[in-house]
C-alpha positions in Angstrom: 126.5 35.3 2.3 125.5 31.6 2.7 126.2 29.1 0.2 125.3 25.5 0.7 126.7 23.4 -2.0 125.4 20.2 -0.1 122.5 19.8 2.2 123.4 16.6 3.9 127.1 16.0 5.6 126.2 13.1 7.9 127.9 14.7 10.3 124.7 14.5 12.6 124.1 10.7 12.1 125.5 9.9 15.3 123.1 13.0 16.9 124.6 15.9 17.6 124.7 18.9 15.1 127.4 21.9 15.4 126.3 25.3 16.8 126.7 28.5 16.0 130.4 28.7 17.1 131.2 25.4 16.1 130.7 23.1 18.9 129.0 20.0 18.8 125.8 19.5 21.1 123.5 16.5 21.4 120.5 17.2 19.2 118.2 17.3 21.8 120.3 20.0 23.9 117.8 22.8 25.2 119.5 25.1 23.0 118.9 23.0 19.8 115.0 22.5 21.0 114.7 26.0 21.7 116.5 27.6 18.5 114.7 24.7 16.6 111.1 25.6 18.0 112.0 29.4 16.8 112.4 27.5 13.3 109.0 25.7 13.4 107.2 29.0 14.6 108.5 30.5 10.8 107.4 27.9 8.8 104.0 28.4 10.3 104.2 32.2 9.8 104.8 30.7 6.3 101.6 29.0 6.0 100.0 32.3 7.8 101.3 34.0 5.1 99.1 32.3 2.4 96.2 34.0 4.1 98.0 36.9 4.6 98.1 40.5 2.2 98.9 43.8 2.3 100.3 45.3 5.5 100.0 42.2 7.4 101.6 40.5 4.5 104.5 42.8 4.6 104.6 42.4 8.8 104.8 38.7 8.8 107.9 38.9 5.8 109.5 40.7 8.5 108.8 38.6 11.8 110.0 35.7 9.4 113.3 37.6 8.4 113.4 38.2 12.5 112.6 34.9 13.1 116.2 33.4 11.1 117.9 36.3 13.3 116.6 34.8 17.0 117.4 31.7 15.9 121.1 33.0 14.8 121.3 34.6 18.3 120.1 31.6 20.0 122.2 29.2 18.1 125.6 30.5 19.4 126.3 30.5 23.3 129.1 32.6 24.8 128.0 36.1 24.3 130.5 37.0 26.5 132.9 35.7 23.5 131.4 37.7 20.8 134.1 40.3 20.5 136.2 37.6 19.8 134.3 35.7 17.0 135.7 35.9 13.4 132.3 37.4 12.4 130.2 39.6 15.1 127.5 37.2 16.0 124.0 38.4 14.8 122.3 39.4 17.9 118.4 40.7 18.6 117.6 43.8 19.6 115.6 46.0 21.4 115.0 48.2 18.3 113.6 44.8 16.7 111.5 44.3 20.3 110.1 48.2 19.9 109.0 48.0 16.7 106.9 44.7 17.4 105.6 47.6 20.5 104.7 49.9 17.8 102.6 47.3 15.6 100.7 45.9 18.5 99.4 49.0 19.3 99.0 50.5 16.2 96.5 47.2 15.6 95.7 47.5 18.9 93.9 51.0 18.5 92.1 49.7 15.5 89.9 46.8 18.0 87.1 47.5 20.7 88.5 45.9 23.9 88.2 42.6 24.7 85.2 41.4 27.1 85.7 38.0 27.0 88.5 35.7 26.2 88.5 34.5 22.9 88.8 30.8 21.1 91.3 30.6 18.3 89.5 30.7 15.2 87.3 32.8 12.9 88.6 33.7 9.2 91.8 31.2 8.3 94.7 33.7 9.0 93.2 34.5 12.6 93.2 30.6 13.0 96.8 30.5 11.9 97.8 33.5 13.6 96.6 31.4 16.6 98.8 29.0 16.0 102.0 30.9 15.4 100.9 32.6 19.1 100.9 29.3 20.7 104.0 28.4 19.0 105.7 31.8 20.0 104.8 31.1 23.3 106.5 27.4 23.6 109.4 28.9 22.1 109.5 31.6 24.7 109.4 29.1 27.6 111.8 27.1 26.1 113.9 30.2 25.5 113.7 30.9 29.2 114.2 27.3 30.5 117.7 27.9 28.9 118.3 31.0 29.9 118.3 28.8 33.4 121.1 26.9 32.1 123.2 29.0 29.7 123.3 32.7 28.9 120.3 33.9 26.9 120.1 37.4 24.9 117.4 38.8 27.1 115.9 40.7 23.9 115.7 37.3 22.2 113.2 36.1 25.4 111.6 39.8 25.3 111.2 39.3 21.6 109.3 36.1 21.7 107.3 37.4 24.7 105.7 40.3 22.2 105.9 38.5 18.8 103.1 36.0 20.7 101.4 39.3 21.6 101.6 40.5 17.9 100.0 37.6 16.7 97.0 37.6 19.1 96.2 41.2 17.9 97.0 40.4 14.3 94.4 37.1 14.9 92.0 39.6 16.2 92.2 42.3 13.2 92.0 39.0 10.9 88.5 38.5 12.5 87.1 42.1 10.8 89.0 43.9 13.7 87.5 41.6 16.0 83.9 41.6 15.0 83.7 37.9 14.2 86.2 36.8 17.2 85.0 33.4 18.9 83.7 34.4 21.9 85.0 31.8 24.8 81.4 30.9 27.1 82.3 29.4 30.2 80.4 26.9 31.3 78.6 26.7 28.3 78.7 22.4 27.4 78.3 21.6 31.3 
């Protein structure tokens, strides 16, 4: 359990913050940026979410619960140490990556396939879900530019590769199971 008693410390005045096993890091450290950019992607989920009901509702609770986990996972290097932490580190899994599988194409099933690429937009949640897929996706590459630098869980990187897939299917069943998707014409302002 948690329990923060005092939001600010000043302990990251000077700019660095503390990671996940206690080191200290600049703030601007590609592990901070990417585990940070995981954190900005939930807060627009968040906003998503006021859109959002029902089973889609429920799906986007869990991606945000999911969300906190990654950036958990990203937040404290040396896996190879984990055996040795106090607590075991909260990792992601590929259990967590399947079950993203199984909602794509369960949403997937429901849509006529795509003949054109589409434009974010449409009903509000589509145009949010847009935005949490482009979002997704800069955390990915963020996630992997790391991964060039310092060990990476590879089912966090896996994870944010379908989660940005889940929400361009979720956009598309927000647009009436993609009857009112904005249809991309090339060309079309020359």
């Amino acid at each position: 359990m948690v329990v923060l008693n005092k939001i600010y410390t000043k302990t990251g005045d000077a700019g660095e913050t503390a990671l996940g096993n206690g080191a200290r890091v600049a703030k601007h450290a590609m592990r901070v940026t990417a585990y940070g950019t995981a954190d900005e992607l939930n807060c627009f989920v968040g906003v998503a979410r006021l859109e959002a009901d029902g089973d889609v509702d429920t799906a986007l609770s869990r991606i945000q619960n999911d969300l906190f986990d990654l950036g958990a996972d990203l937040c404290r290097p040396d896996m190879e140490k984990d055996a040795e932490a106090e607590y075991p580190p909260l990792r992601m899994t590929e259990a967590q990556v399947d079950r993203l599988e199984a909602e794509i194409d369960a949403m997937n099933d429901q849509l006529d396939p795509l003949r054109s690429f589409i434009l974010p937009g449409g009903s509000k949640l589509s145009a949010h879900l847009h935005v949490c897929r482009t979002v997704a996706r800069r955390a990915e590459r963020l996630s992997v530019e790391l991964a060039t630098m310092e060990a990476v869980n590879p089912a966090a990187v896996k994870y944010l590769n379908r989660l940005s897939d889940w929400f361009f299917v979720a956009a598309r069943i927000a647009n009436e199971n993609g009857k009112t998707d904005v249809l991309w014409v090339p060309g079309a302002n020359r």
